[in-house]
Biotite code that builds the C-alpha atoms (Angstrom):
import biotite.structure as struc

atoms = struc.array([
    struc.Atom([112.301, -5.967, -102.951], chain_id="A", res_id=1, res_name="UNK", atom_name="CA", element="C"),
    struc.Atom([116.313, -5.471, -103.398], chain_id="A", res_id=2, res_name="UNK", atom_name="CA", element="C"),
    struc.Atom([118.197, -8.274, -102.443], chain_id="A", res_id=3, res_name="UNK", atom_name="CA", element="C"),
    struc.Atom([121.830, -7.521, -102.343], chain_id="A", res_id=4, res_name="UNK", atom_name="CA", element="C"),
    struc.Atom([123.223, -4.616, -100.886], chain_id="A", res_id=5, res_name="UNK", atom_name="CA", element="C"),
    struc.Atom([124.119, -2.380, -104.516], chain_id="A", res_id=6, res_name="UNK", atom_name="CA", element="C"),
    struc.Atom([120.365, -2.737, -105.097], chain_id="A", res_id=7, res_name="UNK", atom_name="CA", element="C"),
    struc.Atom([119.304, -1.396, -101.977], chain_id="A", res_id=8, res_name="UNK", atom_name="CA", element="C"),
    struc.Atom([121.789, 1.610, -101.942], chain_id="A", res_id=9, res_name="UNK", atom_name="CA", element="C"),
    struc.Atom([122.358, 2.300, -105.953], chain_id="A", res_id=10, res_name="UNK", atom_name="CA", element="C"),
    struc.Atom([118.878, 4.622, -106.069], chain_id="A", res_id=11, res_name="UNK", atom_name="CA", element="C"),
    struc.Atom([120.551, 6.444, -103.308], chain_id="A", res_id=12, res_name="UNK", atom_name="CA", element="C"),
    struc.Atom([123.781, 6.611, -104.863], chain_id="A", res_id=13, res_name="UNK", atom_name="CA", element="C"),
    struc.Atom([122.045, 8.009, -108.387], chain_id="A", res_id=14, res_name="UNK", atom_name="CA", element="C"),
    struc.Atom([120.042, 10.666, -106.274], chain_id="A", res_id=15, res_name="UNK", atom_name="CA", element="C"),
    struc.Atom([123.624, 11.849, -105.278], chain_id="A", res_id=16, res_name="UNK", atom_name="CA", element="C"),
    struc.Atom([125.300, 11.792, -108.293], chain_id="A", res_id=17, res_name="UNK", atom_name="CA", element="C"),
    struc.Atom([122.161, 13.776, -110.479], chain_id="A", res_id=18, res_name="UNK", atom_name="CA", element="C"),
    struc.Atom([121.481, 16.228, -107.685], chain_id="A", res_id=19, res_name="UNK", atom_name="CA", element="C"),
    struc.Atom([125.607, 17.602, -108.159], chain_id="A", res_id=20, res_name="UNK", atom_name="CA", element="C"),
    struc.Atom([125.218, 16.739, -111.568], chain_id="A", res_id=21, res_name="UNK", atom_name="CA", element="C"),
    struc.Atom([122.426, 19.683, -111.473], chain_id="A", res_id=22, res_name="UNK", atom_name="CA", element="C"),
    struc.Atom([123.707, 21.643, -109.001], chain_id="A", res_id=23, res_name="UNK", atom_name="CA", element="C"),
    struc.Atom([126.850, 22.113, -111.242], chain_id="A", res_id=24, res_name="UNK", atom_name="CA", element="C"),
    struc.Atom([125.083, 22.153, -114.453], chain_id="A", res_id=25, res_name="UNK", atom_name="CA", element="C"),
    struc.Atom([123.055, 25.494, -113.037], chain_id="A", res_id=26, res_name="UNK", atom_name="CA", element="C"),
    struc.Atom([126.129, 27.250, -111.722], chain_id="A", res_id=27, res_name="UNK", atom_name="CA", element="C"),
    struc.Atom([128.112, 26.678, -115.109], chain_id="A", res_id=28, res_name="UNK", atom_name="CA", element="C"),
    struc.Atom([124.781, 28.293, -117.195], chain_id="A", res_id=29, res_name="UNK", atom_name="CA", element="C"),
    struc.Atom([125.305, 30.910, -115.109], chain_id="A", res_id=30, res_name="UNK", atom_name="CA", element="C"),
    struc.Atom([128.790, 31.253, -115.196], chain_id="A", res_id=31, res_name="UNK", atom_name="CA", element="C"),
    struc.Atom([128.504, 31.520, -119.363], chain_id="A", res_id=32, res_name="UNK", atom_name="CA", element="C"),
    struc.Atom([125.076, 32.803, -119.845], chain_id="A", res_id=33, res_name="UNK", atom_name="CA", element="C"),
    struc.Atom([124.928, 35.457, -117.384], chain_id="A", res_id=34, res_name="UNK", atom_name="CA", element="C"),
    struc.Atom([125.172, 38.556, -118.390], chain_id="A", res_id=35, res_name="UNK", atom_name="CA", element="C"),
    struc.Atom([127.434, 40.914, -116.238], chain_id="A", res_id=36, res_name="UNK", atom_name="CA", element="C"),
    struc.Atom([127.955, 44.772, -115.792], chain_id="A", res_id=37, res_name="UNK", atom_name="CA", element="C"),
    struc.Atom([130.541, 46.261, -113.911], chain_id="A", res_id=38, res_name="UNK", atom_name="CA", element="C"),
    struc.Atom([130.272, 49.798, -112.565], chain_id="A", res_id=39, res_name="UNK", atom_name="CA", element="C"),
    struc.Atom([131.117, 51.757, -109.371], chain_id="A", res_id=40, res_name="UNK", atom_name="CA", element="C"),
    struc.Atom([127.074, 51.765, -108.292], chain_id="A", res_id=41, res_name="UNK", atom_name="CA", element="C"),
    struc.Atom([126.957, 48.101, -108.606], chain_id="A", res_id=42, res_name="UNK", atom_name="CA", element="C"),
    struc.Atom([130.213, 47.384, -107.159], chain_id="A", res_id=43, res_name="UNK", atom_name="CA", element="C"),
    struc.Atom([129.887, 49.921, -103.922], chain_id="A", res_id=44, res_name="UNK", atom_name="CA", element="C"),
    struc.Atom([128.576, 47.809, -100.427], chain_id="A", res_id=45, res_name="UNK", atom_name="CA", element="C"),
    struc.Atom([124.950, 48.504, -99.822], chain_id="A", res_id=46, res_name="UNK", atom_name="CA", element="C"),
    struc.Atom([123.511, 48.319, -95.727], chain_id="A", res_id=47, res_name="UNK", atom_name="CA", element="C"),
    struc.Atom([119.676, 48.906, -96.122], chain_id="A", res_id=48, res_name="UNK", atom_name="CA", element="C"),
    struc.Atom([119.359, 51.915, -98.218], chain_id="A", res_id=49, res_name="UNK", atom_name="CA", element="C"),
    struc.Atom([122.294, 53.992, -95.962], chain_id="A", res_id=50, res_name="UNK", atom_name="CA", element="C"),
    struc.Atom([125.915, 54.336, -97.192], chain_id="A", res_id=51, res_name="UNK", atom_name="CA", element="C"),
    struc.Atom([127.951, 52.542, -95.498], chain_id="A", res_id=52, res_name="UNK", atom_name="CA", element="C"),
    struc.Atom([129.968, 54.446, -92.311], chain_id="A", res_id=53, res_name="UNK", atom_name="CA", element="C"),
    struc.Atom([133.310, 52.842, -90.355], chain_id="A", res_id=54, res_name="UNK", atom_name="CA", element="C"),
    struc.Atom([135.567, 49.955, -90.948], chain_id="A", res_id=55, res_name="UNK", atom_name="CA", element="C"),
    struc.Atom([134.137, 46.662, -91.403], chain_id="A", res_id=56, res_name="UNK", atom_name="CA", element="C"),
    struc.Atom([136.683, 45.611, -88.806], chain_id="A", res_id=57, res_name="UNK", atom_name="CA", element="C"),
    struc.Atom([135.610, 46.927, -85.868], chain_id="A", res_id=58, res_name="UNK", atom_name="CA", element="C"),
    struc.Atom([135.602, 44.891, -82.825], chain_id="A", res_id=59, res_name="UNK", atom_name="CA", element="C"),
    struc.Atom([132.157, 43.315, -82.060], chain_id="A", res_id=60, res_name="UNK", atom_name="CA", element="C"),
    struc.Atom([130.410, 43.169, -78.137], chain_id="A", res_id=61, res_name="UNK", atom_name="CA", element="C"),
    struc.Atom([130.786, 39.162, -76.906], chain_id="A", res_id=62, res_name="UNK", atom_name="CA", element="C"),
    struc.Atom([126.824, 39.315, -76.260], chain_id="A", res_id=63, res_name="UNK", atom_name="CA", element="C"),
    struc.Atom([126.735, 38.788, -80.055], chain_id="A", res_id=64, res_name="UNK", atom_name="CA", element="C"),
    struc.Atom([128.344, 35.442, -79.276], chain_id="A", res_id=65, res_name="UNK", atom_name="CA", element="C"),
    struc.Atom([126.906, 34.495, -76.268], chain_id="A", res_id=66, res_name="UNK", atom_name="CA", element="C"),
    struc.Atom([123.415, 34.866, -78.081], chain_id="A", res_id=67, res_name="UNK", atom_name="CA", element="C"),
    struc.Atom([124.901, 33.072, -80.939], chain_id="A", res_id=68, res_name="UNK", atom_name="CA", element="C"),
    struc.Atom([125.472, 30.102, -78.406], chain_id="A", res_id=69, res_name="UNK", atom_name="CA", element="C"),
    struc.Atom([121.550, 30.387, -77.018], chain_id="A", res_id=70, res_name="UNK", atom_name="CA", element="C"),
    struc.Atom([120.643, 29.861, -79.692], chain_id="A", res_id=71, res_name="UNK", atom_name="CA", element="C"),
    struc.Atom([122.631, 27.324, -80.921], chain_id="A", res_id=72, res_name="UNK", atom_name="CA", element="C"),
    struc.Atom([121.916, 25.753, -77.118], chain_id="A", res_id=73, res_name="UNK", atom_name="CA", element="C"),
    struc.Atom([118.119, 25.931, -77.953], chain_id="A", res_id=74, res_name="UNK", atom_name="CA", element="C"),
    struc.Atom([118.221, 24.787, -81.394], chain_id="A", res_id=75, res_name="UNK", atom_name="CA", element="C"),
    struc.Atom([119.894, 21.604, -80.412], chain_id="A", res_id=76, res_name="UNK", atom_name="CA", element="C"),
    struc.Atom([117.911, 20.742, -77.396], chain_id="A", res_id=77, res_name="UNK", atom_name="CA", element="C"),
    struc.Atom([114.919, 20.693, -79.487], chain_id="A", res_id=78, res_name="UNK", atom_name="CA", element="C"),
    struc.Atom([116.612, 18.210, -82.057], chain_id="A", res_id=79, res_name="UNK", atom_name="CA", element="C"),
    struc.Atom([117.242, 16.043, -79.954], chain_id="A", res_id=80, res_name="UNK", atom_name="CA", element="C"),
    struc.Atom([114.008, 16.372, -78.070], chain_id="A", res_id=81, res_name="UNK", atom_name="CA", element="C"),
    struc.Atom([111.438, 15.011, -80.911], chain_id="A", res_id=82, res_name="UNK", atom_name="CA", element="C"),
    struc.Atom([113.247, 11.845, -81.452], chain_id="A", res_id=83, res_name="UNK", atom_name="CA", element="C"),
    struc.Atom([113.503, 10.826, -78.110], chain_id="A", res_id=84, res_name="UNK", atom_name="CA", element="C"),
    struc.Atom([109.421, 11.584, -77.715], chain_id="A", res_id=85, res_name="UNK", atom_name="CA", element="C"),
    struc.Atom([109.175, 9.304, -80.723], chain_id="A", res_id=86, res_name="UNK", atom_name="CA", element="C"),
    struc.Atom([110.791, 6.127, -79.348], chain_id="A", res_id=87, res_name="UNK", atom_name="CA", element="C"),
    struc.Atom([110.361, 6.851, -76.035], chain_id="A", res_id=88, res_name="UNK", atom_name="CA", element="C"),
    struc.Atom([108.030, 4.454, -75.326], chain_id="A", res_id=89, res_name="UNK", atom_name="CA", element="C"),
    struc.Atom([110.435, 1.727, -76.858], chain_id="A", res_id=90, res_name="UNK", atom_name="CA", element="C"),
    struc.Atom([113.739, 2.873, -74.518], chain_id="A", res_id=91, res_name="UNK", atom_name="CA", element="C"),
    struc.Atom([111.252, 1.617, -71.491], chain_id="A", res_id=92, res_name="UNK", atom_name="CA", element="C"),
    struc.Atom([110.970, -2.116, -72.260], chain_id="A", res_id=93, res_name="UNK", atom_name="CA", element="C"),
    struc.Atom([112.635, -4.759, -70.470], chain_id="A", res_id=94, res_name="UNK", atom_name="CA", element="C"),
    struc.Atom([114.827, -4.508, -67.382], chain_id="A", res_id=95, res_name="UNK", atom_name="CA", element="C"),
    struc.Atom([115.497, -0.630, -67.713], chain_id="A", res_id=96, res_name="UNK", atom_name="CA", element="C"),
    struc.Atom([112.137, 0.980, -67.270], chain_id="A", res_id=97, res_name="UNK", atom_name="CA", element="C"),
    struc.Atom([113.747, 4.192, -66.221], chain_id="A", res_id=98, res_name="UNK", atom_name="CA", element="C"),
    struc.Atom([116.674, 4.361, -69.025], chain_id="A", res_id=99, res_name="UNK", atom_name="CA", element="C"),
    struc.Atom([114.351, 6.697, -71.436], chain_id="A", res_id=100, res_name="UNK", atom_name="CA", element="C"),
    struc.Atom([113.377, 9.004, -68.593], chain_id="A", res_id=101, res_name="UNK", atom_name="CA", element="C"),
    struc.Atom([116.682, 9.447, -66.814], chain_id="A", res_id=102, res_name="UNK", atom_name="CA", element="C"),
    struc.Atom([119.349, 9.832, -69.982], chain_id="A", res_id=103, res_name="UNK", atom_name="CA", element="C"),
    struc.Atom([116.598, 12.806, -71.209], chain_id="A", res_id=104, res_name="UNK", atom_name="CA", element="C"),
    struc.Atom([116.768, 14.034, -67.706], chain_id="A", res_id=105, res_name="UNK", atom_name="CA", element="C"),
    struc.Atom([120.696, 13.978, -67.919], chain_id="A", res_id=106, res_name="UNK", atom_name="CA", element="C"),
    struc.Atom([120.442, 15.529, -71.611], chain_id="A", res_id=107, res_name="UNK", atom_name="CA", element="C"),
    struc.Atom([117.904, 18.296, -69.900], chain_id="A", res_id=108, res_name="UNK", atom_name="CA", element="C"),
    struc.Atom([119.786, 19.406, -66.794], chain_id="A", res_id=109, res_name="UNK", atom_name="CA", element="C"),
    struc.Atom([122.941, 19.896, -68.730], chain_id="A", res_id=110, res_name="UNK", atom_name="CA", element="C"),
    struc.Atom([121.313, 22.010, -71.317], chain_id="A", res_id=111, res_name="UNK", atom_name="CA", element="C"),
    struc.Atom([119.697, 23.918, -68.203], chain_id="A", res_id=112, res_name="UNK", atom_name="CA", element="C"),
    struc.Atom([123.346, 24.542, -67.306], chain_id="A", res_id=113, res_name="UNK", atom_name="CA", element="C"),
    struc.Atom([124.296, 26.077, -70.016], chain_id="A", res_id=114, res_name="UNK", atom_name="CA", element="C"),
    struc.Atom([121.127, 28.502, -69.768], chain_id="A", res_id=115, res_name="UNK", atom_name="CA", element="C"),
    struc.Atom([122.134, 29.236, -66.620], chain_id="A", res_id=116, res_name="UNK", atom_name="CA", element="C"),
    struc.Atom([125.963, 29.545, -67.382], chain_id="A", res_id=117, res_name="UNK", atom_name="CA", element="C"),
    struc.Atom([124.422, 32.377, -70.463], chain_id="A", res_id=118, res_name="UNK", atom_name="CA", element="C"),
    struc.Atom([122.301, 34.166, -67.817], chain_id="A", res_id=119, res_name="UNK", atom_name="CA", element="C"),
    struc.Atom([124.661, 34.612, -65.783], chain_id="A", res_id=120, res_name="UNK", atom_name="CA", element="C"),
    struc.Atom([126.786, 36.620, -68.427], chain_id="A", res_id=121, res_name="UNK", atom_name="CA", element="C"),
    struc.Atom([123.984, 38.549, -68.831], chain_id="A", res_id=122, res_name="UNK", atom_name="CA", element="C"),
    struc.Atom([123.153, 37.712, -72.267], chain_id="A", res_id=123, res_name="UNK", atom_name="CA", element="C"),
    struc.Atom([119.076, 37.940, -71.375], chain_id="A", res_id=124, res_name="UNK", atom_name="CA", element="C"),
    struc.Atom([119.344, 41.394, -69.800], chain_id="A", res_id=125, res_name="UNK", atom_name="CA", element="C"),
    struc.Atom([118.845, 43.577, -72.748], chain_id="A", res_id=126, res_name="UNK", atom_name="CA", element="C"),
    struc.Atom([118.701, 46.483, -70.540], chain_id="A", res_id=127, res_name="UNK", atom_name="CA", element="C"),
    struc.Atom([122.116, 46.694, -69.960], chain_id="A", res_id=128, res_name="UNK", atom_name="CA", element="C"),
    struc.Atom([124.741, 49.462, -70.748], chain_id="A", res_id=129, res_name="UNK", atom_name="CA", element="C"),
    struc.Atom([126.531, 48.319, -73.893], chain_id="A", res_id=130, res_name="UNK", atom_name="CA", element="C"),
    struc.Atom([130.182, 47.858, -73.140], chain_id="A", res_id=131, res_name="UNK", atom_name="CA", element="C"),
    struc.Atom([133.045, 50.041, -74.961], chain_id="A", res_id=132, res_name="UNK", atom_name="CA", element="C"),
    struc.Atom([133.413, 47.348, -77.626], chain_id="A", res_id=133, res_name="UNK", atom_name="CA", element="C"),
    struc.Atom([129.551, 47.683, -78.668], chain_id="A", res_id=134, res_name="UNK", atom_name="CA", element="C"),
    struc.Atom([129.076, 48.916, -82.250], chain_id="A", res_id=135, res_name="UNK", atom_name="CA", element="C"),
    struc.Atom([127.213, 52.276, -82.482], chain_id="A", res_id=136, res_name="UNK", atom_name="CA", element="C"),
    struc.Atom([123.903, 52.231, -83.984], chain_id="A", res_id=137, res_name="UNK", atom_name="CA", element="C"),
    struc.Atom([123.777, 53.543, -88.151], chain_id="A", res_id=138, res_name="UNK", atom_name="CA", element="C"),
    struc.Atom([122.605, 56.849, -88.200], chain_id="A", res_id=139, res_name="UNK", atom_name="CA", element="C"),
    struc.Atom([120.137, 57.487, -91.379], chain_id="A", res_id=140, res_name="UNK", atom_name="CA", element="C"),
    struc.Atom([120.829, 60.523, -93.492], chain_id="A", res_id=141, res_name="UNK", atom_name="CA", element="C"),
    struc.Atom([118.459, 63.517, -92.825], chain_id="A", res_id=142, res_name="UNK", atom_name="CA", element="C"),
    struc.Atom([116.532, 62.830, -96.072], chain_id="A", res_id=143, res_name="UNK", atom_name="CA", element="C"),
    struc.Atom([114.973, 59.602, -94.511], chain_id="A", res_id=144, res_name="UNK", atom_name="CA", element="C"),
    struc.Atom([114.508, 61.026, -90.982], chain_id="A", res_id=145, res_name="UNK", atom_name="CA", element="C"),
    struc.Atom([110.810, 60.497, -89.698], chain_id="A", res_id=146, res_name="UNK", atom_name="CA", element="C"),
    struc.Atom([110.903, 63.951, -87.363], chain_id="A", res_id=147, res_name="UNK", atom_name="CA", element="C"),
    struc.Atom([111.448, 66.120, -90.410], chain_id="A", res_id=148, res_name="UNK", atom_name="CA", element="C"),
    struc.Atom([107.553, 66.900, -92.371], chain_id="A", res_id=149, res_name="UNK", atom_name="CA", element="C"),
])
């Protein structure tokens, strides 16, 4: 058992220092060992097979964002969800029986406000007409259509 307080963080502090020590050790070998060839093929952007077509800085729809944030919206609401099922039984002790259920309720209705807030831009109705700012779909060449035999 450690008893000061370098004993009981140094293992931490060497699990740092040898996981960069290795992280930087496999991008140097890398660096010098890797062997490199330049040519126009390797060099050209590559989409899936298709050549690329356009500007790469076109202007994107906002639905791209907006689904960014439900998911970002969802993904947090369930991190926060499994450690408040874990010691939920221990925020109910004492003089606040009710703390544990109502600060999750608060946590809940505000994420339901955001949902709401996103459906209401219309980020779940993938039906929609795509705005003018929508990117256009990549057309494959004709030699990997599927209607030609």
């Amino acid at each position: 058992m450690p008893n000061s307080y370098s004993e009981t963080y140094f293992p931490v502090l060497l699990q740092m220092v040898l996981a960069t020590a290795v992280g930087f050790a496999l991008v140097a070998l890398g660096v010098i060992l890797g062997y490199r060839v330049k040519n126009k093929v390797k060099d050209s952007p590559y989409e899936c097979g298709v050549q690329p077509v356009g500007s790469a800085k076109e202007r994107f729809s906002v639905k791209f964002y907006l689904v960014a944030m439900l998911f970002i919206l969802f993904d947090i609401e369930a991190i926060f969800l499994y450690p408040w099922a874990v010691v939920y039984r221990d925020l109910n002790h004492g003089a606040n029986r009710m703390f544990g259920f109502v600060e999750m309720l608060i946590f809940v209705v505000l994420v339901l406000a955001g949902f709401f807030y996103i459906w209401k831009k219309g980020v779940l109705n993938w039906q929609a007409d795509p705005g003018p700012a929508s990117v256009p779909p990549a057309k494959a060449p004709a030699a990997y259509s599927l209607s030609e035999k």
